[in-house]
C-alpha positions in Angstrom: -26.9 8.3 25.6 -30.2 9.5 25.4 -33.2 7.0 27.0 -36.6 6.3 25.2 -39.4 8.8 25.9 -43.0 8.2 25.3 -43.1 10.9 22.5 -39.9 8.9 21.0 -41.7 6.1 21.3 -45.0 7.5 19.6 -42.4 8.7 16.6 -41.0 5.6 16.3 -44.5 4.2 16.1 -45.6 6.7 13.7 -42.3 5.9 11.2 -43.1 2.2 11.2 -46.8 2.5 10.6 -45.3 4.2 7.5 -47.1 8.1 8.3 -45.5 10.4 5.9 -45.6 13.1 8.4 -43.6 11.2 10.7 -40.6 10.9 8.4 -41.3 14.6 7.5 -40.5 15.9 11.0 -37.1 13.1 11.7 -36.2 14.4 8.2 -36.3 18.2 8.9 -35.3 18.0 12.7 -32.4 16.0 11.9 -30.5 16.4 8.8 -28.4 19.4 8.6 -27.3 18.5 11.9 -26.4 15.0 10.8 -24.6 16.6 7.8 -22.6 18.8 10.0 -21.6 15.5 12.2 -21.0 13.0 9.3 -19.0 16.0 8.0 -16.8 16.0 10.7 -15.2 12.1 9.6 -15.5 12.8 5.8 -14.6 16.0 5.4 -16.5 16.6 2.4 -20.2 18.4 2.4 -21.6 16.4 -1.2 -20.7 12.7 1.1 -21.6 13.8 3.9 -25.3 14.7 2.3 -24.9 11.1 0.7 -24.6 9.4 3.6 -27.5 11.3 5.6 -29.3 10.4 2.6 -28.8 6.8 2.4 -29.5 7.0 6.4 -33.0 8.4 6.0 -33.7 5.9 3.1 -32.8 2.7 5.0 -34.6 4.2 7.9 -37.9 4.3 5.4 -37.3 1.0 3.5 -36.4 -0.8 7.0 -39.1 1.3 9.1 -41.6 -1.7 10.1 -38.4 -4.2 11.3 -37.0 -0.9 13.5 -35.3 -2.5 16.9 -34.2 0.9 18.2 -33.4 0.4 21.9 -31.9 4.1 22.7 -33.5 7.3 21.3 -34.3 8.2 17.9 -31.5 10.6 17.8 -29.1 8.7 18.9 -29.8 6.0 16.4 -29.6 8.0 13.4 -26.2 9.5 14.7 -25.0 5.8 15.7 -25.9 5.4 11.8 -24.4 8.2 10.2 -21.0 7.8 12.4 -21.0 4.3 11.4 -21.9 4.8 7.2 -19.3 7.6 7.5 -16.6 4.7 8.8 -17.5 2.6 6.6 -16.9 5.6 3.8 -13.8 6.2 5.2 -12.4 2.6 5.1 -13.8 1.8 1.8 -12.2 5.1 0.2 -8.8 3.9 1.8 -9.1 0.5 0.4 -9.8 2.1 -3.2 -7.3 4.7 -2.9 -4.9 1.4 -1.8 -5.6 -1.0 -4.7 -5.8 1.8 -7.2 -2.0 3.1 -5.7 -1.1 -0.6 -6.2 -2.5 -0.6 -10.1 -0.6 2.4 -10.6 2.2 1.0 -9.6 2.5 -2.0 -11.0 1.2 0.0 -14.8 4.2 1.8 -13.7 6.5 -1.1 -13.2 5.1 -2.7 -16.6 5.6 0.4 -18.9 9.6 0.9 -16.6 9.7 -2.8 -17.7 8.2 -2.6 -21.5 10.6 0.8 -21.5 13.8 -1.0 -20.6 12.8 -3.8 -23.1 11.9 -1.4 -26.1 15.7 0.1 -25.0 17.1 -3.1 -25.5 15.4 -3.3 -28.6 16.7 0.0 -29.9 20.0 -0.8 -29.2 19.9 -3.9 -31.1 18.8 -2.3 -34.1 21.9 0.1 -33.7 23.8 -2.2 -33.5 22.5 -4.6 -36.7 22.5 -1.0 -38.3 26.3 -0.4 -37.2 27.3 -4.0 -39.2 26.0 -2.7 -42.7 28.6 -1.4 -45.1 29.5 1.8 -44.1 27.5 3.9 -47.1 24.5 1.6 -46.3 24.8 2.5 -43.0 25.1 6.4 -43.6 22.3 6.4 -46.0 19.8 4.7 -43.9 20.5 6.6 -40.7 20.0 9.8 -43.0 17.1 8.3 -44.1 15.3 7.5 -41.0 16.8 8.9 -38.0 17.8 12.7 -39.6 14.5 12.3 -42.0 16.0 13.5 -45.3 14.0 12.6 -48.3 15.9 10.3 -50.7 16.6 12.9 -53.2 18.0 15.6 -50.5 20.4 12.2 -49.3 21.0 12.2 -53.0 22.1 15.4 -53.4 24.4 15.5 -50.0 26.6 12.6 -50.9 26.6 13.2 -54.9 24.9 9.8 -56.0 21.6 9.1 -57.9 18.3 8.9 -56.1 17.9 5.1 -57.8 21.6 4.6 -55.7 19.7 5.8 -52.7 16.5 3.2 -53.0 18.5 1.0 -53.1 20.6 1.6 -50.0 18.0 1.9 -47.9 16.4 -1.3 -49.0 19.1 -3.3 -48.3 19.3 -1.6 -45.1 15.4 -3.0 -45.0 16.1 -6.7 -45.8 19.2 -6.7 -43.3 17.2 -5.3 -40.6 13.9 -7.5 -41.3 16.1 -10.7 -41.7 17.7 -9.6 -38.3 14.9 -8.4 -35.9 12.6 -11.3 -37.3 15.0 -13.3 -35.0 14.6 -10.7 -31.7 11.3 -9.9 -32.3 11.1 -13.7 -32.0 12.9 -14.4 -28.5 11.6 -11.1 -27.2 7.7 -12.6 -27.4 8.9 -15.8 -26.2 10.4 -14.3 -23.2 7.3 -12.4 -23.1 5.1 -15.0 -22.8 7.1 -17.5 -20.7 
């Protein structure tokens, strides 16, 4: 650990009597070499930079309450080590919670998947208790996407015959998931 010289001591004098000139020369003596060194724990030049940075400004804004008891040097390195830490904890704790929201977004759309799956199946099966031609019709309808005239033409009935198929495939399936929709948001908000 480096001791306190008279010269120090004169700089230190200097950067709390607020002398430009004083900062100047810290400023350029010191920080590419304190970018190198808070490089070393981050790892990345642009935070590294930031944290010399925010060094070098709390040194101005704080410069008349200094209370540096070792060298200059070895305060601003003492500072950058300790801001780099600090970096490094703080990016672990946001990589942490945001890992944690991830997976628990993950968990809610597994869970609103599972739940929409159950839902799918029920309409299946409300679809599999219409009349058979009813049933035919509507899954042409809506799961193959044939227009009502192309259903018309494949089974040999009227268009009209098709409406109104697939409506009473509606009012079945309305009537029905009114009922689940029902118990699925009370679950949902119990």
């Amino acid at each position: 650990m480096e001791r306190r010289t008279t010269e120090n001591d004169a700089l230190l004098d200097a950067l709390k009597a607020g002398k430009e000139e004083a900062y100047r020369q810290v400023f350029f003596e010191h920080f590419e070499a304190l970018t190198y060194f808070a490089n070393k724990y981050l790892e990345d030049w642009d935070a590294a930079r930031d944290i010399v940075q925010e060094v070098f400004s709390q040194l101005f804004e704080k410069r008349q309450n200094l209370d540096i008891t070792t060298s200059l040097k070895s305060y601003l390195y003492r500072s950058v080590a300790n801001r780099s830490l600090n970096t490094i904890k703080s990016n672990k704790t946001h990589a942490l919670h945001h890992d944690m929201i991830k997976d628990s977004s993950d968990q809610h759309v597994e869970e609103k998947g599972i739940e929409l799956n159950e839902l799918e199946v029920q309409i299946h099966s409300i679809i599999d208790t219409l009349p058979a031609q009813c049933a035919h019709i509507f899954r042409l309808s809506r799961f193959e996407h044939k227009t009502n005239a192309e259903i018309a033409q494949e089974l040999g009935i009227s268009k009209r015959t098709v409406e109104t198929q697939i409506s009473n495939a509606l009012k079945v399936l309305r009537k029905s998931l009114r009922i689940i929709i029902l118990q699925f948001f009370l679950q949902f908000f119990s």
